[in-house]
C-alpha positions as CSV (number, residue, x, y, z in Angstrom):
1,X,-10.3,18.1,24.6
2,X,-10.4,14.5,25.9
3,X,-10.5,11.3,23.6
4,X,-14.1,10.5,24.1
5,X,-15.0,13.9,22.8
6,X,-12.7,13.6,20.3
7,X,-13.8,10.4,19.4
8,X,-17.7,11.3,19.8
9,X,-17.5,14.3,17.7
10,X,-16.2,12.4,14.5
11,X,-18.8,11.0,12.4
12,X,-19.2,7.3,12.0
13,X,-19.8,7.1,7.9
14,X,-17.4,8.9,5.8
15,X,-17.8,12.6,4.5
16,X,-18.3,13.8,1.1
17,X,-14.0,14.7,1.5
18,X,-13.7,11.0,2.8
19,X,-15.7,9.2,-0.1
20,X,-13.0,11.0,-3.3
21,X,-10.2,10.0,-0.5
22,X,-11.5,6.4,-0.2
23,X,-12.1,6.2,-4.0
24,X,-8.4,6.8,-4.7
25,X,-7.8,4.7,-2.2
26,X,-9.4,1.8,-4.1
27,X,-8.5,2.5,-7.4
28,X,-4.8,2.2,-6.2
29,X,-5.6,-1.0,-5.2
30,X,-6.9,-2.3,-7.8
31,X,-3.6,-1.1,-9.9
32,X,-1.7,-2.7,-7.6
33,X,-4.2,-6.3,-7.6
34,X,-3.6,-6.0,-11.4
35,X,0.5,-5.6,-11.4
36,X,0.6,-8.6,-9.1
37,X,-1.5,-10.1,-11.5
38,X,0.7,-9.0,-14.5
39,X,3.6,-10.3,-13.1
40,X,2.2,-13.7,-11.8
41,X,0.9,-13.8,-15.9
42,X,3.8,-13.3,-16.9
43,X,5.7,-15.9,-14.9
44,X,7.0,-14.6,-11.6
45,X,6.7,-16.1,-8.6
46,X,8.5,-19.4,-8.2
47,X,8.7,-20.9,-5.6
48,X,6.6,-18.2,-4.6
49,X,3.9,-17.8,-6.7
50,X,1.9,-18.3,-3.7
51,X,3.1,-15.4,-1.8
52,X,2.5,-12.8,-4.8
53,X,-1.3,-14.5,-5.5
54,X,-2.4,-14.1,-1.5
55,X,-0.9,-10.3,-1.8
56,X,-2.7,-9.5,-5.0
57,X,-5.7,-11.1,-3.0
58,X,-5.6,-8.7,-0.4
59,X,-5.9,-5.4,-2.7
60,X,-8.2,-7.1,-4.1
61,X,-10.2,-7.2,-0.8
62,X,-9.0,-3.6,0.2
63,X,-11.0,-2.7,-2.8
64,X,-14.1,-4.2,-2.2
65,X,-13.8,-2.9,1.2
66,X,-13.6,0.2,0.5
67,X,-16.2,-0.1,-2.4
68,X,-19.0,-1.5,0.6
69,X,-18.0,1.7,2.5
70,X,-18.7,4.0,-0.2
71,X,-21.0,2.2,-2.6
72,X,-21.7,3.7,-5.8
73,X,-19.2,6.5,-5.5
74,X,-16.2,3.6,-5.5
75,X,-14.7,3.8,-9.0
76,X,-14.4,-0.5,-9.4
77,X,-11.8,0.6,-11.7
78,X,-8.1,1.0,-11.4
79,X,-5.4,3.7,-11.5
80,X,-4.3,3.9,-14.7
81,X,-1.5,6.5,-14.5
82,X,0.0,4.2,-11.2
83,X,-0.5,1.1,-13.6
84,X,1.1,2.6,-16.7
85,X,4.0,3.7,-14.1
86,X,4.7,0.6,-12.7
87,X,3.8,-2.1,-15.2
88,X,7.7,-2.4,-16.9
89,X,8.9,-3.6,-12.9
90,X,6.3,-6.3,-13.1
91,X,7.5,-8.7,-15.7
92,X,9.0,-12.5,-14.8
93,X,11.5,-12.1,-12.8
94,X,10.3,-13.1,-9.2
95,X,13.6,-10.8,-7.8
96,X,12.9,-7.5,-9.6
97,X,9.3,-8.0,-9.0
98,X,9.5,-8.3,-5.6
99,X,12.0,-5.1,-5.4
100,X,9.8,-3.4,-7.1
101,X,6.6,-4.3,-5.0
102,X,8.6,-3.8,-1.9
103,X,9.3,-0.2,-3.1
104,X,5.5,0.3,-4.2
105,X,4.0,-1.4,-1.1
106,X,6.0,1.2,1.3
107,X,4.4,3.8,-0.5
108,X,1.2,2.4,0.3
109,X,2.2,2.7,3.9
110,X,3.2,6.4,3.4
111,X,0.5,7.6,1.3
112,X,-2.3,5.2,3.6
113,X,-1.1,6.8,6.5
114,X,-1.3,10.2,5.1
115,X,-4.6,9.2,3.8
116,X,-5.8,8.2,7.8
117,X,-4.9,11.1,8.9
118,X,-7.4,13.1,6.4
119,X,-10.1,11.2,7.2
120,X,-13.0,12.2,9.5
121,X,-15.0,9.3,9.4
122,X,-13.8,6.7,12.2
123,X,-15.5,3.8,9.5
124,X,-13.0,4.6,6.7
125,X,-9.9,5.4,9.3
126,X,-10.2,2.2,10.8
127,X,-10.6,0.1,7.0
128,X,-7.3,2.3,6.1
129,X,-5.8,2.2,9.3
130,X,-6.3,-2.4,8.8
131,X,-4.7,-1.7,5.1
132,X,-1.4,-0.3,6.4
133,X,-0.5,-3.0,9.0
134,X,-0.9,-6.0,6.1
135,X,1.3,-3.2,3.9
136,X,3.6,-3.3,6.3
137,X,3.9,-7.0,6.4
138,X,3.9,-7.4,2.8
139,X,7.2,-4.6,2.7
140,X,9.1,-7.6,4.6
141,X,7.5,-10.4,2.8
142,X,9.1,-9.0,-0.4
143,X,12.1,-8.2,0.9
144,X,12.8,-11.8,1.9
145,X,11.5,-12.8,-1.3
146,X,13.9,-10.4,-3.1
147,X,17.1,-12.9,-1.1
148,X,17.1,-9.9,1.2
149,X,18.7,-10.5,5.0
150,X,17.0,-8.8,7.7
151,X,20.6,-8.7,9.3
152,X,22.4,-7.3,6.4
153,X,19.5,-5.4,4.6
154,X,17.9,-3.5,7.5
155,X,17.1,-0.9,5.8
156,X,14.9,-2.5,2.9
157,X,13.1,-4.0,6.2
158,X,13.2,-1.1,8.6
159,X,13.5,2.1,6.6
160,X,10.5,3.7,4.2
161,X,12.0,5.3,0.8
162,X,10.3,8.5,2.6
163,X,12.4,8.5,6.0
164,X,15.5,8.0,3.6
165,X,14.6,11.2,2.0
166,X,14.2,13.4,4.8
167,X,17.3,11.7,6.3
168,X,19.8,12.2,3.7
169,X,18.2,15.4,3.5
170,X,19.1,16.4,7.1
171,X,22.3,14.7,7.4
172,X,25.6,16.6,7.6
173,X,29.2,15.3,6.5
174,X,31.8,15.6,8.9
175,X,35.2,16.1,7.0
């Protein structure tokens, strides 16, 4: 099949299996918008404060995205479980908030990019698809908030907690 069948056989709008995706989606982002905002509440940020309000910012605007997408079926409200989960990480202390967001923003990436590739709508691909790349950007934002060196730390800057897995996974030890 070529790409312009491929691409004119996928519908535009998302399916019924797209909208419950999408609407996870969204209610992820609004846990995470609200342990930014915890943590900013709570003091973090320093000399950075800046950083953590424009990142909260953008799930916000992932999740009104998402909810103009899918209209009523968005939830407008946010994961609970992921906020319980997370909300101890997301306290004053601008380093261990930005560890801790580093680690939860690369599972964004992995679970977005999962998500893309479930979707048959090209509409809610695309939104998701935009989501990663910022995801991406805010994993090395945090790191270099965290004091971490892209020289010395390539890993936190180059390595998702999901390719460590499978890599420690498959590595052998030679005695």
């Amino acid at each position: 099949m070529t790409a312009p069948k491929i691409i004119s056989a996928s519908p535009v709008r998302p399916t019924e299996a797209d909208t419950e995706l999408l609407a996870s989606a969204q209610a992820s982002n609004l846990a995470v918008r609200d342990l930014y905002q915890a943590a900013i509440a709570a003091g973090a940020g320093g000399d950075h404060v800046a950083s953590l309000v424009a990142i909260a910012a953008h799930h916000d605007a992932y999740a009104q995205a998402i909810s103009s997408l899918i209209g009523r079926a968005a939830p407008q409200a946010r994961d609970s479980k992921l906020f319980t989960d997370n909300k101890a990480d997301f306290g004053a202390d601008t380093t261990a908030v930005a560890l801790a967001a580093h680690t939860l923003e690369n599972d964004l990436v992995a679970a977005h990019t999962k998500v893309v590739g479930s979707l048959e709508g090209t509409e809610g691909a695309a939104l998701v698809a935009s989501m990663i790349i910022i995801e991406a950007r805010h994993v090395v934002a945090l790191a270099t908030i965290a004091g971490k060196s892209p020289v010395s730390d390539t890993d936190l800057f180059l390595v998702t907690p999901e390719a460590a897995t499978a890599d420690a996974q498959t590595t052998t030890t030679i005695a």
